[in-house]
C-alpha positions in Angstrom: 0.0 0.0 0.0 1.2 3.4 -0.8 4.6 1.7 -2.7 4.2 3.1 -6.0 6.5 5.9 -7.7 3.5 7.6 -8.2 2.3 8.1 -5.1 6.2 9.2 -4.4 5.2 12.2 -6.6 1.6 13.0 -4.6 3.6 12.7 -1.1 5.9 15.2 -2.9 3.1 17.7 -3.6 2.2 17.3 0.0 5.5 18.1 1.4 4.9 21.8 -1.0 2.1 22.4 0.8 3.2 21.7 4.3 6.8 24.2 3.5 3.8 26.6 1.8 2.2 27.1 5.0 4.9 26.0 7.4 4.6 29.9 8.8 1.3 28.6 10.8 2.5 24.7 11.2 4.3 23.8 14.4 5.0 20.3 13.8 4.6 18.4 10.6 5.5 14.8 9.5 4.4 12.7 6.0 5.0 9.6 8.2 2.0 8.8 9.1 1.1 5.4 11.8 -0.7 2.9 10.3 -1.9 -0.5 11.9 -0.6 0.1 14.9 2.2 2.5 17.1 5.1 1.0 16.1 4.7 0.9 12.2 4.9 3.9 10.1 4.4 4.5 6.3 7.8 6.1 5.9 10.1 2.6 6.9 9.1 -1.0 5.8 11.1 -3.6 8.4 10.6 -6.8 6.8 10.0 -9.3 9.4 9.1 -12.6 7.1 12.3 -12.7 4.8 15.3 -13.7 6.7 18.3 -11.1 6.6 16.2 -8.5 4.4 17.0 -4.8 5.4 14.8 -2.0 6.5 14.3 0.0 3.5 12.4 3.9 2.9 8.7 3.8 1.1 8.2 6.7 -1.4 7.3 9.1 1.4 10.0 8.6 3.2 12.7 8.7 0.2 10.6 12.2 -0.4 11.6 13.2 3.5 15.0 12.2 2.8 16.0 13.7 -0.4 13.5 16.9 0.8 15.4 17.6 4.3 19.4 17.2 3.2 18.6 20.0 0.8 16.4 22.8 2.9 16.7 26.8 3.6 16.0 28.7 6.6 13.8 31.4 5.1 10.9 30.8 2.4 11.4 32.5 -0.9 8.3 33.0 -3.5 8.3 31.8 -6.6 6.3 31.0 -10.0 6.0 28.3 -12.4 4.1 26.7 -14.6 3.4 23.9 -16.6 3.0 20.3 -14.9 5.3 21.1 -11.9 4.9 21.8 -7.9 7.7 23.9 -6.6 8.2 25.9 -3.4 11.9 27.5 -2.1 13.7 28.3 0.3 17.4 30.3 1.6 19.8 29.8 3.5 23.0 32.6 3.3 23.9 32.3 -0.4 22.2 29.1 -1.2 18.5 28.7 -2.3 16.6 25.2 -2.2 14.2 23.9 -4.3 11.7 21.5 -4.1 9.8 20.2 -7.4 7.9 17.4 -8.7 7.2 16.7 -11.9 3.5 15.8 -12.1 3.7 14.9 -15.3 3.8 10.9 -15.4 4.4 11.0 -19.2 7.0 13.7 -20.4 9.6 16.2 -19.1 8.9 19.6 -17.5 11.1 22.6 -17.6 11.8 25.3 -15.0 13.8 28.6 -15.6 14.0 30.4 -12.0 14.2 33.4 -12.0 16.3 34.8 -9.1 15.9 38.6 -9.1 19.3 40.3 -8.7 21.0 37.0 -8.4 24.0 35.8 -10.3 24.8 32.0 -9.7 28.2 30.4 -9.1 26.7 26.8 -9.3 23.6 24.4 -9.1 23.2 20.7 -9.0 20.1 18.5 -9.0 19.4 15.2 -6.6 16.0 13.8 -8.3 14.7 10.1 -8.3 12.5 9.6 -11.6 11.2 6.2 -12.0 7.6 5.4 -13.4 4.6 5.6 -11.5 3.4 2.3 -11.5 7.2 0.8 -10.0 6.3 -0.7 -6.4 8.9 -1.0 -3.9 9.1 -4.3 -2.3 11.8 -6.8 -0.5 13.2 -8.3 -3.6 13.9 -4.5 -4.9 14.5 -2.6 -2.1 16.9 0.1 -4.2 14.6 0.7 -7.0 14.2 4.4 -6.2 17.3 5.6 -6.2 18.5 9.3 -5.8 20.8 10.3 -9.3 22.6 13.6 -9.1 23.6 16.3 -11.6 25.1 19.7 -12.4 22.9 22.2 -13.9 24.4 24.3 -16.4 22.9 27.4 -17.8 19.5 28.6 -15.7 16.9 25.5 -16.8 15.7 22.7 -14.8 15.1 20.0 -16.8 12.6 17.2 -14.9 12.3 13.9 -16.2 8.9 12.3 -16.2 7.0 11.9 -12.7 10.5 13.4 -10.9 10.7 14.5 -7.8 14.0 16.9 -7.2 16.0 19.1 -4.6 17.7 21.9 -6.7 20.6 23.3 -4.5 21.4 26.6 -6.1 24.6 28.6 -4.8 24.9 32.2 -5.2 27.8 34.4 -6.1 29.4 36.3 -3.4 29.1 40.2 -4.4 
């Protein structure tokens, strides 16, 4: 339940909304308890396949990939097309978060920065298709890919979710 790549995407979407209006959230989590209090929907610990590893559902590959790359202050900014995007800075580094809710082609985004120059970006995304489950016998099938960014476009491959770490030039 709630294995797919495509519901990686929605729980990405969520997470924009929570950093949208984290400036009336206290506390906020995607992980969810289901069944009971032990078991969340973030972590799957097999316990009928001997010497199987814990390994991260969609939602919680989304948390992971999401808070290693995450500013201090929210920034606004605009978009279109089939993506969800929200941003944030820390210093001379701006984050964002996008997913690519388009299961079937790529999606472009050209942030503008206003009064910015950049010294560097790089991308960490996982892009499989929607319908790939997550199970013991594939426990690694979403795995984060990294890139440098050159020039000032995001390129998303279909049903992507990314953390764009943008740094700044020092003036």
């Amino acid at each position: 339940m709630l294995s797919s790549w495509g519901d990686g995407v929605a729980y990405a979407r969520c997470h924009n909304v929570i950093m949208r209006n984290s400036d009336v959230l206290d506390i906020a989590t995607m992980a969810d308890f289901f069944g009971t209090a032990w078991q969340v929907n973030a972590i799957l610990i097999p316990n009928n396949v001997p010497h199987q590893k814990p390994y991260l559902q969609p939602v919680g590959e989304v948390m992971r990939l999401f808070g290693k790359h995450q500013g201090k202050h929210a920034l606004d900014i605009s978009y279109s097309g089939d993506i969800d995007a929200v941003a944030s800075r820390t210093d001379n580094k701006i984050y964002l978060h996008i997913a690519n809710t388009n299961m079937n082609a790529s999606q472009e985004l050209i942030p503008d920065i206003e009064n910015c120059k950049i010294a560097s970006a790089r991308m960490d995304y996982i892009a499989e298709s929607p319908d790939v489950k997550i199970t013991p016998s594939n426990p690694d099938c979403f795995r984060r890919r990294a890139c440098k960014i050159l020039g000032n476009t995001v390129t998303l491959p279909p049903a992507a979710v990314a953390a764009v770490e943008i740094t700044l030039k020092e003036n």
